[in-house]
Every structure is written in structure tokens, then in C-alpha cells.
NULOVO-21594 format. One record per residue (C-alpha): x, y, z; residue number from 1. Coordinates in steps of 0.2 Angstrom, whole numbers. Example, Ala and Ser with C-alpha at 12.3 -4.5 7.8 and 13.67 -1.06 7.14 Angstrom:
      xx      yy      zz   pos
      62     -22      39     1
      68      -5      36     2
! end
This chain:
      xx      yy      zz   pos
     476     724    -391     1
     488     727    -405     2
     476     741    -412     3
     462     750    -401     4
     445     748    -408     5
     443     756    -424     6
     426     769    -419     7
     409     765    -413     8
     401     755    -425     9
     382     757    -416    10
     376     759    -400    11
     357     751    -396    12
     343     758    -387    13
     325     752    -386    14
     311     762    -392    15
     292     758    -391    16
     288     767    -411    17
     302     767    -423    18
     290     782    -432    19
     292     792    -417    20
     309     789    -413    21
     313     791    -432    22
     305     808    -435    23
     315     814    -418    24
     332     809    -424    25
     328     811    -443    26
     315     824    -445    27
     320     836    -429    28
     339     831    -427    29
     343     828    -447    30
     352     812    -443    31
     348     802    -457    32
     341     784    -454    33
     352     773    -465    34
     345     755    -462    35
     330     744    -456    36
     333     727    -451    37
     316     718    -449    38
     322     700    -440    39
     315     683    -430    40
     324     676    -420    41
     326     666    -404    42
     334     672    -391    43
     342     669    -375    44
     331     685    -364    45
     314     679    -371    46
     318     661    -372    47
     308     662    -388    48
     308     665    -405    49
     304     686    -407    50
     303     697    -421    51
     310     715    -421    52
     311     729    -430    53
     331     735    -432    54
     335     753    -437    55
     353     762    -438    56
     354     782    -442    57
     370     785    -449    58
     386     797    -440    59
     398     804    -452    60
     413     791    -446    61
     401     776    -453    62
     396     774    -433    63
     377     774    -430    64
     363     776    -415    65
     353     759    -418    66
     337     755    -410    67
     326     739    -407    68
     307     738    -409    69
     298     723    -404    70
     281     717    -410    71
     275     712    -394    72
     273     723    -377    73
     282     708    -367    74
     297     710    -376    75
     297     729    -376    76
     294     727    -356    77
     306     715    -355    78
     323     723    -365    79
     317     743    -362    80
     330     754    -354    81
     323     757    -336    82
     330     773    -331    83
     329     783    -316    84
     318     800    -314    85
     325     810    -329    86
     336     798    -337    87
     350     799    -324    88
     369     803    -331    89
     368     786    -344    90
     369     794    -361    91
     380     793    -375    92
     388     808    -382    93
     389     813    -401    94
     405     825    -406    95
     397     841    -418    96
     407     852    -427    97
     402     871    -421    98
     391     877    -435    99
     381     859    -432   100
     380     864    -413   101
     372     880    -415   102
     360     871    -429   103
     353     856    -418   104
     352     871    -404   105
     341     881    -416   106
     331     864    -420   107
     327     859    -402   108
     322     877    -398   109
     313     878    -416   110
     303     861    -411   111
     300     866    -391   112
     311     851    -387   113
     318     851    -369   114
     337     855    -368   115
     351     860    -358   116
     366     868    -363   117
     383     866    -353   118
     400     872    -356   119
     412     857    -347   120
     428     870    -351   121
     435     853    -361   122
     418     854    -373   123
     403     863    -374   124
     388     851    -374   125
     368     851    -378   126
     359     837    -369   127
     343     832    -378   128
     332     816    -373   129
     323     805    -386   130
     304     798    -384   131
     309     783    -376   132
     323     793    -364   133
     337     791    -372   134
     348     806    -367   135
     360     812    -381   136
     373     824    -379   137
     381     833    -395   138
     398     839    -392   139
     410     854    -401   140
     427     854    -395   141
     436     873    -390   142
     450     878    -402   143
     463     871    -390   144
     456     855    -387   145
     474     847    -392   146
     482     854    -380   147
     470     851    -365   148
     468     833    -372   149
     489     832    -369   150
     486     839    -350   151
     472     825    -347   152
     482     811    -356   153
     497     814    -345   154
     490     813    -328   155
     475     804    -332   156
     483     788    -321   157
     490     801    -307   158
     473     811    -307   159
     461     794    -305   160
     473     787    -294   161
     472     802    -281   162
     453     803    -282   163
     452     785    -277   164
     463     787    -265   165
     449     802    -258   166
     457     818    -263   167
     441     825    -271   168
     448     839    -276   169
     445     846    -294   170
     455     847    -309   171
     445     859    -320   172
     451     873    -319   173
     444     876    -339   174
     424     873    -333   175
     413     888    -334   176
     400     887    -318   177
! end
């Protein structure tokens, strides 16, 4: 590529009620929905013609979370994320500045959401899951995230290299346990 990709324009999750899911990641988390697509179309997983509900709530870079609601159960059944018991590690990850951090932390407590909290050494994450199970991570960097950014970047090939290789020894040395 002569330019890497230029940030996240959505990512797309299925939800069974766009009010629900809406007053989770609006009302709860305050990230604001920005825009509803309401479509028919045929498409190739159905082989039929179905209409959808499209919504996008908005990041700070112009990036969004998007997610599809479909009129009918089969096409709910059919495109719905099947997830192990508890979500499994799939989730996408949101960077937060710290004051933001500490604010969603107080909102998930505030509305009895389930949450964990992990410090990674490299980021300090909150792990929240939507109604349909979609886990969402909100990040905030350490002050010297430049310079452990540099450490990863120059040994990221070496480092995957040796763990494929079978030396599973960790690189962390920054991870709080």
C-alpha cells in the first residue's frame, strides 16, 4: 500500500432491538448515535430481498460502532454473532483519554453494568458487553506509551517469530498481575 488505512471507518455487529442497543451505547455509555440507515435489499446470505435497520454512533476520529437490525427473526438468526459462553476474547477495542476512563467506569458502576477492569502494563482497559454480547473494551494509554510503542515496534517481527517458533516465554514485563 502506498498509505496504510486511514482509521476505522465502522465496525458491524448485529443486534436484535436497535432501542435497546441505543440506550446502552447512547444513554449509558454517551456515545452518540449519528445515523440510521433504514434499507431493502437482496442479498447474497439470505438470497432474498431484506429490509434492515442501519445505525452508526459516532467516535471522535469520524470512526463509528455500526449495528444491523433485521425485520424478520430468520435474518436476525441467520447474520447474529454466535459467540462462545461469555463472549470469548472477539471484541473490539475503543482508545479513551483518562478523565473519559474513569467516566464510563463510574457509568457502568452507576447503571449496575457488568465490568472488568485490567491493567495490560501497555493500557489500562474496561471490558463491558452490549445486549446482544458484544464486548467493548475502552482503553487509556500510560504516560509512556511512546516509548513502549518504540520497544514493541522494534522487535515485534523477532518477538512473533520466537513465539511461533515455541518459546512462550513473555515479553511483559510492564503487566500488573
Amino acid at each position: 500500500l502506498s498509505e496504510l488505512p486511514l482509521r476505522l471507518h465502522h465496525h458491524a455487529f448485529v443486534a436484535k432491538d436497535q432501542e435497546v442497543n441505543r440506550r446502552f451505547f447512547e444513554d449509558i455509555l454517551v456515545v452518540p448515535l449519528v445515523a440510521t440507515w433504514c434499507e431493502r435489499t437482496f442479498h447474497p446470505d439470505f438470497a432474498r430481498e431484506v429490509d434492515y435497520c442501519h445505525t452508526f454512533f459516532g467516535l471522535a476520529d469520524g470512526g463509528a460502532l455500526a449495528f444491523f437490525q433485521f425485520a424478520d427473526a430468520d435474518a436476525y438468526e441467520t447474520a447474529r454473532a454466535i459467540l462462545p459462553p461469555g463472549g470469548g476474547w472477539w471484541h473490539v477495542a475503543l482508545k479513551v483519554s483518562e478523565a473519559s476512563f474513569d467516566e464510563l467506569l463510574a457509568r457502568a458502576k452507576a447503571h449496575g453494568l457488568a465490568h472488568r477492569v485490567t491493567d495490560h502494563g501497555y493500557c489500562q482497559s474496561l471490558y463491558l458487553t452490549s445486549p446482544d454480547g458484544l464486548k467493548v473494551e475502552f482503553t487509556v494509554d500510560p504516560p509512556d506509551i511512546g516509548q513502549i510503542d518504540a520497544k514493541r515496534r522494534k522487535n515485534a517481527h523477532t518477538d512473533l517469530a520466537r513465539w511461533l517458533a515455541g518459546d512462550r516465554r513473555t515479553n511483559n514485563d510492564i503487566r500488573s498481575h
